[in-house]
FIBADO-597915 format. One record per residue (C-alpha): x, y, z. Coordinates in pm, whole numbers, padded with zeros to 5 digits, always signed. Example, Ala and Ser with C-alpha at 12.3 -4.5 7.8 and 13.67 -1.06 7.14 Angstrom:
2
+01230-00450+00780;+01367-00106+00714;
END
This chain:
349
-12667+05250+10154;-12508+05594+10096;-12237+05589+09778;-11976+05867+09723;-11849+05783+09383;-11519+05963+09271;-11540+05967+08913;-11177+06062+08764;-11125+05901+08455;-11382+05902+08119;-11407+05544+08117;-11516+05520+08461;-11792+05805+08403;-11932+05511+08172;-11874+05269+08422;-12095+05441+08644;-12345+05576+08408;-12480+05221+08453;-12391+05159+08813;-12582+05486+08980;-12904+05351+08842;-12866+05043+08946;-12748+05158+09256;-13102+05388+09314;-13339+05073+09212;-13196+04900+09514;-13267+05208+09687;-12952+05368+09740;-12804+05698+09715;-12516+05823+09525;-12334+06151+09534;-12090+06190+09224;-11761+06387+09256;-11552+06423+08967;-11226+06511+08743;-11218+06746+08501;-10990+06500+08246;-11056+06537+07914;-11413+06439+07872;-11520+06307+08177;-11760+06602+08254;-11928+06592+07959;-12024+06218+07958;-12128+06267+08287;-12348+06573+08147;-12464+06296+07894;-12589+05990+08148;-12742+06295+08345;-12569+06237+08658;-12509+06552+08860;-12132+06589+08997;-11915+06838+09193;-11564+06932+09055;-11340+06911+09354;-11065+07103+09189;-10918+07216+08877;-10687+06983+08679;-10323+07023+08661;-10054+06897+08368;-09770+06970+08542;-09626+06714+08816;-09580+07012+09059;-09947+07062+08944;-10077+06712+08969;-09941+06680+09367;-10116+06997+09431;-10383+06875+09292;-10434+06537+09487;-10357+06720+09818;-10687+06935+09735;-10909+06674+09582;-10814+06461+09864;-10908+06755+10160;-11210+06835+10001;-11332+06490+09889;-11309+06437+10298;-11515+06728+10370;-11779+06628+10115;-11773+06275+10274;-11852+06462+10635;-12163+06613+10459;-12233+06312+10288;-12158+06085+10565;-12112+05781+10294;-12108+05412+10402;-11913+05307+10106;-11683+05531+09849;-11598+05417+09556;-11390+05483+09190;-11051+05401+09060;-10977+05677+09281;-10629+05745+09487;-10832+05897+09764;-11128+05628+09829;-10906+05441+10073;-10790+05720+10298;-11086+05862+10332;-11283+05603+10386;-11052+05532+10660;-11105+05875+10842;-11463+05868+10774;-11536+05498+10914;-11661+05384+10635;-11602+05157+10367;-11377+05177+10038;-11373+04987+09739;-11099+05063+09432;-11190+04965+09094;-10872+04886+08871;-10824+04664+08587;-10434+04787+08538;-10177+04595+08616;-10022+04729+08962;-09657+04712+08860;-09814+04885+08550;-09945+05192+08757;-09698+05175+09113;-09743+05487+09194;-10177+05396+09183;-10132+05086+09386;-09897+05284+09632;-10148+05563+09685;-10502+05329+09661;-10467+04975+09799;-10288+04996+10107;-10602+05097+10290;-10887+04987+10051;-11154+04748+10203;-11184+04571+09829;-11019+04582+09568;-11199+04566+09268;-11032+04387+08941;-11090+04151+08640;-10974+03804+08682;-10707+03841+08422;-10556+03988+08749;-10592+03700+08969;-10223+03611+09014;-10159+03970+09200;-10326+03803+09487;-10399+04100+09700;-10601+03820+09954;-10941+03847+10112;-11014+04218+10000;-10988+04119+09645;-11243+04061+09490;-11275+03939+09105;-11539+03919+08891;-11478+03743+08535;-11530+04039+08289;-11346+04400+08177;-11453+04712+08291;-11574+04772+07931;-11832+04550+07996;-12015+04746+08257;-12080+05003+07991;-12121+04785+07652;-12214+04405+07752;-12531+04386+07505;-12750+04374+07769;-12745+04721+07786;-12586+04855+07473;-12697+04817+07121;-12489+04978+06841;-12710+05273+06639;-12695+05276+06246;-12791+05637+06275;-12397+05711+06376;-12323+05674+06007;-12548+06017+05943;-12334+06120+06255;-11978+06073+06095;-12166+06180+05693;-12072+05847+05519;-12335+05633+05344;-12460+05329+05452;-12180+05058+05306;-11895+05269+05320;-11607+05117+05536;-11455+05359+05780;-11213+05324+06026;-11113+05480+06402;-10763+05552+06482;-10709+05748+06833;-10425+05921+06914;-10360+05924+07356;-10170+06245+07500;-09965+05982+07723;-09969+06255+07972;-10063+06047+08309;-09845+06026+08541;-09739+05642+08424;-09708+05731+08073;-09366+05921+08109;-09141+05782+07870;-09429+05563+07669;-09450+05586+07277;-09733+05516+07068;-09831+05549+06736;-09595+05766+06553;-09669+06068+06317;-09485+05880+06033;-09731+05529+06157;-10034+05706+06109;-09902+05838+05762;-09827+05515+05616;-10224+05409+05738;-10372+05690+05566;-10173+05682+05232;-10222+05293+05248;-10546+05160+05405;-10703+05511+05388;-10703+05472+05012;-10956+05187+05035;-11201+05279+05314;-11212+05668+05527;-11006+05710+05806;-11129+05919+06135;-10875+06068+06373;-10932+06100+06766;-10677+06274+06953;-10613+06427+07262;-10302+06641+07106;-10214+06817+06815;-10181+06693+06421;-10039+06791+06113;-10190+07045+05955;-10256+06736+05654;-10416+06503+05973;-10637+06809+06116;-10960+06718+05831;-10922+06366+05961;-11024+06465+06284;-11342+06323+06435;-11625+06533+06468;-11879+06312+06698;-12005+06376+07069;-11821+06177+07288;-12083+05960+07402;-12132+05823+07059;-11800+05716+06967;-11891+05335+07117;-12128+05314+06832;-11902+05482+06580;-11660+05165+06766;-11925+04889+06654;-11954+04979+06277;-11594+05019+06210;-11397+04772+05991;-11110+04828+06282;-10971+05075+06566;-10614+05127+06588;-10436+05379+06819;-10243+05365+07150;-10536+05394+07398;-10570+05062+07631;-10969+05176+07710;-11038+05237+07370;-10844+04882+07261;-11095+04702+07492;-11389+04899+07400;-11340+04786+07012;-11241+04473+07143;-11528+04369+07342;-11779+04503+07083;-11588+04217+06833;-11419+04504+06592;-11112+04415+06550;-10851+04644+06769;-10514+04712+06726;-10266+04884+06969;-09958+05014+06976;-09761+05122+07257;-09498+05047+07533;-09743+04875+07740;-09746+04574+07495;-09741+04276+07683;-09820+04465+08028;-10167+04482+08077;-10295+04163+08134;-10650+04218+08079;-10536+04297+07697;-10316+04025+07638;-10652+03827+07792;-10830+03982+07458;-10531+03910+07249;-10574+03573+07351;-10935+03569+07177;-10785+03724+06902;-11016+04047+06869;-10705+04244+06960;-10334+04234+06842;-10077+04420+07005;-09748+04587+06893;-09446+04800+07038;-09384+05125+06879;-09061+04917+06682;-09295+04647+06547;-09502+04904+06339;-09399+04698+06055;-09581+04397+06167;-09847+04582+06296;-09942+04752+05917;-09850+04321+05799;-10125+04186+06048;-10392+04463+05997;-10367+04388+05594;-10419+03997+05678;-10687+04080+05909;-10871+04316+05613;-10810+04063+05388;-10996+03792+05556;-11330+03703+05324;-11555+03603+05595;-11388+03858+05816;-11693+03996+05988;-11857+03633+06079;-11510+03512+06235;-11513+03831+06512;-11865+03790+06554;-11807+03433+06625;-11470+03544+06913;-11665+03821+07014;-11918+03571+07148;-11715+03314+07234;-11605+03617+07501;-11933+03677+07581;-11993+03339+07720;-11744+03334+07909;-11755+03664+08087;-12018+03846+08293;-12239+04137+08300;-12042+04298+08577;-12332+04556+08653;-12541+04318+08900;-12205+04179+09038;-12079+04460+09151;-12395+04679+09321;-12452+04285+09490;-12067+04336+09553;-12096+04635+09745;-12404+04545+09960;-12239+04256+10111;-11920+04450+10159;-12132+04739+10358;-12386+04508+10532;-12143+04447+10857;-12079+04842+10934;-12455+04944+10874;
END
C-alpha cells in the first residue's frame, strides 16, 4: 500500500510520527507532505520523517484561499508521481484528490463539525472514511465513518509508546521537587477562531501573582507578551514539551490539543476559551474529571476550581487513579488505524 500523508497541523505531525512506522513494518510506503504552521516542520525534523512543503503559509484570509488553491494543485501533482492508493491527514484536500486520482481518502478529525463548518464543508463531502473519536458518534456521517474509542492524543502518548523523562527537569533548570506549572497561550488565528477569546492578559496576571508565588510558572505562546511575561517564556524544544506536560502540577491555557495532551497524561488541565462546551471529545475528558473547562467570563471560577484542585492532599494518586480509569476504557489507536486503512484499500488494489 502506497500512503500520501498531508501533514498540516503539529499535532498531527505526532500523530504520524507513530503511524509512518507502523505503516513501513507492514510494508508500506509513505510520502509526507506538509504545512509550514508553527512547529509542524520541526517535529517532523524530530521523528525523522522526510516531507515536502507544498507552499508557503499565509495569515491573511486573502492569503489562506491562495494558499489552499496551491497546496491543493500541487498536492495533486505529487499524488500523479506518487500514484498513492490511500491519502490521508486532517487535510481539506485528501478527499478531492483522492477523487481525481482514483484512489482512496481517509480524514482524520476529532473536532466537532459544526465546530469547524468550513473543515467539514471542504473535507467530508468526498472522503472515503472519516476518521473520528467516538465522543463523535452522534454526527452519524454513516458507513464511511469510522470510530475508534480513543483521542487523537493517544496515538502519540498512550503509554505504550510514551514514557515521561525526569531529565526534562534539567531541560526547564528546576530541581528535582520543585512544582512547576505550563500555561500556553494559542494565537486563535485559524480560520474558526475568528471572534474566540481565551485566556486574558489580566487572567494570566492574577495566575502568576497568585499560584506563581507557590510553585514556577512557564509560558508557551504563539503571540506576543508583556514585557513582565517575556522571562516566563518557555525555553524547551518542541518535542519535549509532552514530558515537560507529565511532570507538571497542572496546564492551563486556551489550546484544545494541548488540554487533551495534559489530560490524557492524568495532569490536571484547565481551559479556557469560547469553545467551552463545544468540543465533545473535551467535555468526554471533563467527564473523567482530568480536565475542567471555562468561558473567558467564568475566569473567576476557573482561578476557584484550580485552588481546590491544588489543594487536594492526595491530589496526585486521585488523577493517577482517572487517568487510568481512561486508559481502560480507551484504545491504543496506532494498530486500529494502519488495520483501518488496509481494509479500507484492500477492494481498489
Amino acid at each position: 500500500m502506497r500512503v500520501l500523508i498531508d501533514v498540516s497541523h503539529p499535532a498531527l505531525a505526532h500523530v504520524f510520527g507513530h503511524l509512518i512506522p507502523a505503516f513501513h513494518a507492514k510494508g508500506h510506503e509513505t510520502f509526507v507532505v506538509a504545512r509550514d504552521k508553527d512547529v509542524t516542520l520541526s517535529l517532523l525534523d524530530s521523528y525523522g520523517i522526510a516531507h515536502r512543503v507544498l507552499a508557503p503559509a499565509a495569515r491573511t484570509q486573502p492569503g489562506r484561499l491562495r494558499e489552499l488553491l496551491v497546496r491543493e494543485a500541487r498536492l495533486l501533482a505529487q499524488g500523479r508521481r506518487f500514484r498513492p492508493d490511500l491519502i490521508t491527514g486532517t487535510s481539506v484536500h485528501a478527499a478531492r484528490a483522492g477523487f481525481l486520482l482514483r484512489c482512496r481518502s481517509a480524514v482524520l478529525n476529532d473536532d466537532d463539525a459544526l465546530a469547524v463548518p468550513l473543515f467539514r464543508w471542504l473535507a467530508y463531502p468526498l472522503a472515503s472514511a472519516i476518521v473520528t473519536p467516538t465522543a463523535l458518534a452522534h454526527e452519524r456521517w454513516g458507513h464511511r465513518h469510522l470510530l475508534y474509542p480513543s483521542y487523537h492524543a493517544l496515538f502519540y502518548l498512550h503509554p505504550n509508546r510514551f514514557r515521561p523523562d525526569s531529565a526534562i527537569r534539567r531541560d526547564l533548570g528546576i530541581a528535582a521537587a520543585q512544582p512547576y506549572a505550563i500555561v500556553r497561550l494559542s494565537a486563535l488565528e485559524a480560520h474558526h477562531d475568528r471572534g474566540v477569546k481565551g485566556v486574558s492578559q489580566a487572567f494570566l496576571r492574577a495566575l502568576v501573582d497568585g499560584v506563581g508565588r507557590r510553585m514556577r510558572v512557564f509560558v508557551s505562546s504563539e503571540k506576543p507578551l508583556a514585557p513582565d511575561f517575556e522571562p516566563l517564556r518557555i525555553a524547551l524544544r518542541p518535542e519535549r514539551i509532552h514530558h515537560a506536560l507529565a511532570g507538571a502540577t497542572f496546564f492551563l491555557g486556551d489550546s484544545q490539543t494541548m488540554t487533551a495532551e495534559a489530560a490524557v497524561l492524568g495532569t490536571p488541565a484547565f481551559r479556557i476559551n469560547d469553545f467551552v462546551g463545544r468540543i465533545s471529545y473535551l467535555r468526554e475528558l471533563e467527564e473523567y474529571e482530568l480536565a475542567f473547562g471555562f468561558r473567558p467570563s467564568e475566569e473567576k471560577a476557573a482561578l476557584e476550581t484550580l485552588e481546590r484542585v491544588l489543594a487536594l492532599p492526595d491530589r496526585a494518586a486521585v488523577f493517577a487513579a482517572r487517568r487510568r480509569k481512561l486508559l481502560s476504557e480507551k484504545i491504543d489507536p496506532v494498530p486500529w488505524f494502519v488495520d483501518q486503512m488496509e481494509k479500507l484499500v484492500a477492494p481498489s488494489i
